[in-house]
C-alpha positions in Angstrom: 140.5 211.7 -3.7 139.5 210.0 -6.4 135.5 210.0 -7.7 133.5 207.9 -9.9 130.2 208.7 -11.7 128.0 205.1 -12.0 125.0 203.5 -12.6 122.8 202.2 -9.3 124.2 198.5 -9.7 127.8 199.4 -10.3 127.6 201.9 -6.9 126.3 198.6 -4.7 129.6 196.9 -6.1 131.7 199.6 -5.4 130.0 200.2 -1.9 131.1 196.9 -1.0 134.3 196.9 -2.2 134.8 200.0 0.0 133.1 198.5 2.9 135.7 195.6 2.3 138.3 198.1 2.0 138.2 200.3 4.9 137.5 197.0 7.1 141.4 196.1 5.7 142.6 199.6 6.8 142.6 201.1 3.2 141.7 204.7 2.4 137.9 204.6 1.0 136.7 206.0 -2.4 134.8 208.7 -2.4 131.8 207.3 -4.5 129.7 209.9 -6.7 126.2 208.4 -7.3 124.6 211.1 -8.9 124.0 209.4 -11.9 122.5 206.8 -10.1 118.9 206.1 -10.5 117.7 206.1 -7.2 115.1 204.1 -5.4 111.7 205.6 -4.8 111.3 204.9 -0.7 108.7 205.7 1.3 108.3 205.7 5.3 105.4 204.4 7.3 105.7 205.8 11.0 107.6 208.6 11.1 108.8 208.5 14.3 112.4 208.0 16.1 112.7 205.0 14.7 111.2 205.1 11.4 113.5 208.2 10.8 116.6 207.0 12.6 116.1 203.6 9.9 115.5 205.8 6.4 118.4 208.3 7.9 120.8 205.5 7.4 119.7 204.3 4.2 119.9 208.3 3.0 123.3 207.5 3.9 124.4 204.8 1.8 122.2 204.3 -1.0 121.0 206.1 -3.6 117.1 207.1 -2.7 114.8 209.5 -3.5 112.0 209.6 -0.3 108.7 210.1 -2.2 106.1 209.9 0.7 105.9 209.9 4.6 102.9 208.4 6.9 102.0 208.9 9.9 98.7 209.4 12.1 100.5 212.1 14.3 100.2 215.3 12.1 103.3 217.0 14.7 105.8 213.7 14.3 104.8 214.1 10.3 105.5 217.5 9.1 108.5 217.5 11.6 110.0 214.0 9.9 109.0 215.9 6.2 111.7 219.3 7.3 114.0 216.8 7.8 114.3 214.3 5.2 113.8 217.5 2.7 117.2 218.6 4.5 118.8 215.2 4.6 118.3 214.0 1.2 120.5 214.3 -2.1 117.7 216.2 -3.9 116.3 218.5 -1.2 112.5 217.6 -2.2 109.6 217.3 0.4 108.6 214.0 0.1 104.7 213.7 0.1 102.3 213.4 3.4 100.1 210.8 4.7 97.4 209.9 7.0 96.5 206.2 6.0 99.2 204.2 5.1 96.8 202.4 2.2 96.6 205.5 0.4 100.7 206.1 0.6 101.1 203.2 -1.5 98.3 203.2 -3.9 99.0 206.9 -4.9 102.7 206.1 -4.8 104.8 203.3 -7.0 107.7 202.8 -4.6 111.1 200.4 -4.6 111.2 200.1 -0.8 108.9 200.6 2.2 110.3 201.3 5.4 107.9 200.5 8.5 108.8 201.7 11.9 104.9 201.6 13.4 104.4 200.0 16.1 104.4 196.1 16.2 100.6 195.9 16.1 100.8 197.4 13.0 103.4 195.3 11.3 101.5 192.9 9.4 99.3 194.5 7.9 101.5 197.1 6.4 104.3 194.9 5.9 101.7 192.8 3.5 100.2 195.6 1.8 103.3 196.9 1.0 104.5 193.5 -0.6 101.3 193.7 -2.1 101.7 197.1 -3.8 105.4 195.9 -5.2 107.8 197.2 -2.6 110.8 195.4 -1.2 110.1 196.0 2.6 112.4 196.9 6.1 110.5 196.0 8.7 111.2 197.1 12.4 111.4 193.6 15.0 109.4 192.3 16.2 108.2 191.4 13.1 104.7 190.5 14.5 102.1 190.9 17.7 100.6 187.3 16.9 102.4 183.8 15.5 99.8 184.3 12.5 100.7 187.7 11.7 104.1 186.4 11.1 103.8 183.7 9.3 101.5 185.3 6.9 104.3 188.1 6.3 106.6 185.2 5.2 103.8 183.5 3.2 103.4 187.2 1.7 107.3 187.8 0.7 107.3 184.2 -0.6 104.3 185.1 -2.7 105.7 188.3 -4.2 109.2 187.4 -4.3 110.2 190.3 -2.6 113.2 191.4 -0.1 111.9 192.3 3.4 114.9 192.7 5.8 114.2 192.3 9.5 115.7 195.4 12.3 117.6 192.7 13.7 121.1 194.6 12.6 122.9 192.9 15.5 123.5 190.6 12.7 125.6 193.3 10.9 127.2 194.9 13.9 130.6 195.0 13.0 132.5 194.1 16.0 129.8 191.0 16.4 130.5 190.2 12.5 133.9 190.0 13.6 133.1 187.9 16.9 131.3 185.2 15.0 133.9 184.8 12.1 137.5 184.8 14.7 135.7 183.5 17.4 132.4 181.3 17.2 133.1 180.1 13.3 136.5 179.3 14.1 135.9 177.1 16.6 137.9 178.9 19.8 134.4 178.6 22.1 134.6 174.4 21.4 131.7 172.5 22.3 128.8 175.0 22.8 126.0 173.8 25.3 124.8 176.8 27.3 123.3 180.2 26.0 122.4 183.1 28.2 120.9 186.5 27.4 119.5 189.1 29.5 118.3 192.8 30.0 118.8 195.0 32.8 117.8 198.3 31.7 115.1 200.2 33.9 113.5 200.5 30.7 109.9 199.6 31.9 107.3 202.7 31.9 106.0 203.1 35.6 103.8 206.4 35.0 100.2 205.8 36.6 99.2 209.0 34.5 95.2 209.1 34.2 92.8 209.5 31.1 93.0 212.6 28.7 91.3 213.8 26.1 93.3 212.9 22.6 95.5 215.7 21.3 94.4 217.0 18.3 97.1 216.6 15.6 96.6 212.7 16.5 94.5 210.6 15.0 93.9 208.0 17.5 91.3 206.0 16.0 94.0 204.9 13.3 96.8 204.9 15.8 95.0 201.7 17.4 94.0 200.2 14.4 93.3 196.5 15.1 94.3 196.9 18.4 92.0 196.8 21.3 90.8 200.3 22.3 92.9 201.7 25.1 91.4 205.1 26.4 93.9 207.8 25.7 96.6 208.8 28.5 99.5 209.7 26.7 101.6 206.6 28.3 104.3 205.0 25.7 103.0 201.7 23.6 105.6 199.6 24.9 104.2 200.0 28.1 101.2 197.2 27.1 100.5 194.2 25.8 97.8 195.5 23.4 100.5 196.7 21.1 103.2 194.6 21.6 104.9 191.9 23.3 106.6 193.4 26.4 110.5 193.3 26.8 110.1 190.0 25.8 109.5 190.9 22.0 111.5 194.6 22.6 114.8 193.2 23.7 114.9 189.7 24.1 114.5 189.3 20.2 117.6 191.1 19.7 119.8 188.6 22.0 117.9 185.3 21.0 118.2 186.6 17.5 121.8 187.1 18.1 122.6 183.9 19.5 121.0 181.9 16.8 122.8 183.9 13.8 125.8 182.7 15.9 125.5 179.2 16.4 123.5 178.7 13.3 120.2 177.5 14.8 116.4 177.3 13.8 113.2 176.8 15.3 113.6 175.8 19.0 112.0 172.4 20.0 110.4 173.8 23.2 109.8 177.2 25.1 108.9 177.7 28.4 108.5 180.8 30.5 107.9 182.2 33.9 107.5 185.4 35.1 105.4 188.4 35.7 105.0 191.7 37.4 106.7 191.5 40.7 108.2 194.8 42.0 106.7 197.5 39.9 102.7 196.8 40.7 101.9 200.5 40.8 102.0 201.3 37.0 99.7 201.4 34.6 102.1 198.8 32.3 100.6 195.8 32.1 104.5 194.3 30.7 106.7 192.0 33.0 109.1 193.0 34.8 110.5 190.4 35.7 110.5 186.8 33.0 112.9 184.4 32.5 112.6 182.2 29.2 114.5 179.1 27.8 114.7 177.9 24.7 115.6 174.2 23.9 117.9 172.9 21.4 119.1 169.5 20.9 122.1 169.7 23.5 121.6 173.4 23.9 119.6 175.8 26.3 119.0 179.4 25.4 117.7 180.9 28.8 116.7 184.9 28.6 115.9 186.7 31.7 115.0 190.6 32.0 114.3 192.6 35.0 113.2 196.4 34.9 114.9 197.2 38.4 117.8 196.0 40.4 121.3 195.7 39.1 123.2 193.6 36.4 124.6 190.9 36.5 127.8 191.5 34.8 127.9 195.4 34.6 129.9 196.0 31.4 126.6 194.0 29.4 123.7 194.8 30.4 121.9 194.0 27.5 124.2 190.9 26.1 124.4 187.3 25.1 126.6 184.9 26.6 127.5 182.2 24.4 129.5 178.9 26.7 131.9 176.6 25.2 133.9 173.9 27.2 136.7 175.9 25.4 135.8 179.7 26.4 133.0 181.9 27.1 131.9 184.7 24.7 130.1 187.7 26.0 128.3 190.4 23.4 126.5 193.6 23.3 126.0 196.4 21.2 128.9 197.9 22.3 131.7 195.0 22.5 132.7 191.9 23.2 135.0 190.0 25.0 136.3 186.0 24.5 137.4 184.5 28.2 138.9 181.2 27.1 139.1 178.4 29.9 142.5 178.1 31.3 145.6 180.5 29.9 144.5 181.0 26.1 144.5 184.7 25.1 141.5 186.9 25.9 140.0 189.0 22.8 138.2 192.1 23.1 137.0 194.5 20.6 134.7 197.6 21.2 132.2 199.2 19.2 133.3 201.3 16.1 132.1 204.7 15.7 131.6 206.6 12.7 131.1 210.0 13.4 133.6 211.3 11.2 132.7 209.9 8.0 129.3 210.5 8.9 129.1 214.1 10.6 125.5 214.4 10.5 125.3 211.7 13.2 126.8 213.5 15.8 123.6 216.3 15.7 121.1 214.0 14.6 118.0 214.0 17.8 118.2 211.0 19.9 120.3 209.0 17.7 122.0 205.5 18.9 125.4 206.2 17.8 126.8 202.3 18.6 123.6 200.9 16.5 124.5 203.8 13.6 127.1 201.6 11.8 125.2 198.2 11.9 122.0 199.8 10.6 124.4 201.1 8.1 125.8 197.8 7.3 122.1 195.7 7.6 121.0 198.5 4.8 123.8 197.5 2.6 122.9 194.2 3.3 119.4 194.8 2.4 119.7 196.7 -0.9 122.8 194.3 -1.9 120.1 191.2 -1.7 117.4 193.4 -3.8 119.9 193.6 -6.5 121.3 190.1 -6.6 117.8 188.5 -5.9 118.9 186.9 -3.0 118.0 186.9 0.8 118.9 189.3 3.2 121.2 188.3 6.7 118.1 189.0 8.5 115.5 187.5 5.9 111.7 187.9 6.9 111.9 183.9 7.6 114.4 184.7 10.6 112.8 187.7 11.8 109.5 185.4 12.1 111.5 182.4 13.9 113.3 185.3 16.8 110.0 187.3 17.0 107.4 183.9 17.1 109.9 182.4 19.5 109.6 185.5 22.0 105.7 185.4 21.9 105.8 181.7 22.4 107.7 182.5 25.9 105.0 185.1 26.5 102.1 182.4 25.9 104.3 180.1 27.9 104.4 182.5 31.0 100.8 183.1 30.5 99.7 179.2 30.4 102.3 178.0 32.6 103.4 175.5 31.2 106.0 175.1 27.9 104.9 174.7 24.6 105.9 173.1 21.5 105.5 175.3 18.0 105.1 173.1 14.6 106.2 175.3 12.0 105.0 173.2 9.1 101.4 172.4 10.5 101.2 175.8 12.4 100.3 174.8 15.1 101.1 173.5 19.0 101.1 169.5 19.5 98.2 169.1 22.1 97.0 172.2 23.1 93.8 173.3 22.0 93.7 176.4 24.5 97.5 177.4 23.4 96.3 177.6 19.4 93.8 180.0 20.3 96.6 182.5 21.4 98.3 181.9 17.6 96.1 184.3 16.3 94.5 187.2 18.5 91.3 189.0 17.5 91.5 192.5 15.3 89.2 195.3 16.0 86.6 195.9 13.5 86.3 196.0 10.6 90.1 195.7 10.2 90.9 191.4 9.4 93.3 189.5 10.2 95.7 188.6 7.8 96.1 184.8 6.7 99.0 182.8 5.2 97.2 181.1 3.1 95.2 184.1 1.9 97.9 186.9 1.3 
């Protein structure tokens, strides 16, 4: 097999030549980067995420990972063994508590952040502050403020900051949107679905505890409200994040709109709540539908944490509805139904294993979302080296994430709301724009777009 020694620009090229070329069925180069100058990364939240995210950019870029942070002294020193034995140069990459200290003891290329969401903003902006180009887990925000000053703050800096939304670089969805949806074969779209029907919804009732020691919970919670300690996952409350709504939702809405090439929705409305599983501690729905209104066009969400699916081979999907055909996707495939006797498409999900062996004993890896992360890093470092904008830019992760919290504010008003983007605000309703920004715990402030 043939191998070539270049410089860090020349490798992106040839990367995506060989992307190109194994997509055609042609045998791959084998690409040497060693001479490459690589970018100085560092990690903030070290967790499954965090790791699974620098993992896969260990995996197609040339990086040196200078410094880890995290708060939870066990999830730190474990995620430090393993980059040490995952990347090219072997090194332990630096430890951190505080994430402000990371990057002003550190001058780094990229920033990964895989905290969670209540933390977003503010190290999203601090690392556009300190000069990093930024990957930032979805959602991108807790609060409609928090998001748009992120976008105000990669505007200001000129910097890349690529969203976790990688269903935009899922392969077999890449492939759905340019055969199927670009080409015209759904016709004249005017219904959207999505839906989740994963029993993904913590139900523990577990009581108070004291706070382990390697954690340090006071940073943990940050600008969060004070929760006292028992040990139950984040996702499991508002104070962190935005339920399923801003978990899963933001993937399919996100989806759908990448798809059919739409923007802000003119309206949101939402209803829901918690209907089956009162016993837990979660104070998440389990049970919310959500449209969102285009000109012509209805994009209607709806998750439950119990019960069964509604098709069974997607339950976690879009379905996008043409007067031509109906497209159903997912992580793992999709499938074109097209309305009388046209020819039905499917494709499945595209595993990588063997070019990338290390996946296979990686800890609690996602092996259908390994080759799109792959692909959305590509992506990501392609746009830092042309200057452009990423497929999931910080302005689209704000529009999918902002879009998911207005359903939640919806459901929590009951009534639907209408978000100006330009003014920032919602037409009429004094008691909705006090939900656009939510109050930090001291002494940590809120960040502003205007003041970023």
């Amino acid at each position: 097999m043939q191998k070539f020694n270049l410089d860090r620009r020349t490798f992106l090229k040839g990367a995506t030549a060989t992307l190109a070329l194994t997509a055609l069925g042609a045998h791959a180069m084998e690409i040497d980067y060693s001479a490459a100058k690589p970018y100085r990364v560092g990690l903030i939240g070290a967790g499954w995420y965090g790791k699974s995210d620098l993992f896969r950019l260990i995996q197609v870029a040339p990086i040196e990972v200078v410094a880890l942070c995290d708060v939870d002294k066990t999830q730190l020193n474990g995620a430090a063994t393993l980059v040490s034995q995952r990347q090219k140069s072997r090194k332990m990459p630096k430890l951190y508590n505080d994430y402000r200290k990371l990057l002003s003891e550190n001058k780094l290329d990229i920033v990964i952040i895989g905290t969670p969401d209540h933390w977003h903003a503010l190290q999203a902006i601090a690392a556009l502050r300190a000069g990093a180009h930024v990957y930032l887990q979805k959602p991108i925000s807790v609060d409609i403020m928090e998001g748009e000053a992120i976008l105000a703050a990669a505007r200001k800096y000129n910097k890349v900051v690529q969203i976790g939304t990688q269903r935009r670089s899922t392969p077999h969805l890449m492939e759905a949107k340019k055969n199927i949806v670009d080409a015209g074969l759904l016709g004249k779209v005017s219904h959207a679905e999505m839906n989740c029907y994963f029993h993904m919804r913590n139900n523990a009732t577990t009581a108070e505890k004291a706070v382990p020691d390697y954690l340090d919970y006071e940073m943990w919670t940050g600008p969060a409200p004070m929760r006292p300690y028992d040990g139950i996952p984040w996702r499991a409350f508002m104070e962190y994040g935005n339920g399923i709504m801003g978990d899963m939702c933001v993937h399919m809405f996100d989806s759908v709109r990448w798809m059919l090439d739409l923007g802000w929705p003119k309206r949101v409305s939402s209803s829901g709540g918690i209907y089956v599983q009162k016993e837990a501690k979660a104070n998440t729905a389990d049970t919310q539908t959500a449209t969102f209104e285009y000109e012509g066009l209805n994009c209607v969400w709806q998750h439950r944490s119990w019960g069964t699916p509604v098709n069974p081979d997607y339950p976690w999907a879009f379905a996008i509805y043409g007067d031509k055909g109906t497209l159903w996707g997912s992580v793992n495939s999709y499938d074109f139904i097209p309305v009388g006797q046209g020819q039905k498409m499917h494709a499945d999900v595209v595993f990588e294993k063997e070019k990338y062996p290390e996946d296979v004993t990686e800890a609690r890896i996602e092996l259908n979302a390994a080759p799109a992360t792959r692909q959305h890093m590509r992506n990501f470092i392609d746009a830092i080296e042309k200057g452009g904008k990423p497929v999931a830019d910080i302005e689209q992760g704000h529009i999918s994430t902002a879009s998911c919290i207005l359903a939640n504010m919806s459901m929590q008003l009951g009534r639907p709301l209408v978000y100006d983007p330009v003014k920032k605000q919602i037409a009429n309703d004094p008691e909705a724009n006090a939900l656009l920004k939510r109050p930090y715990r001291q002494p940590w402030i809120h960040p502003e777009p205007d003041k970023v």
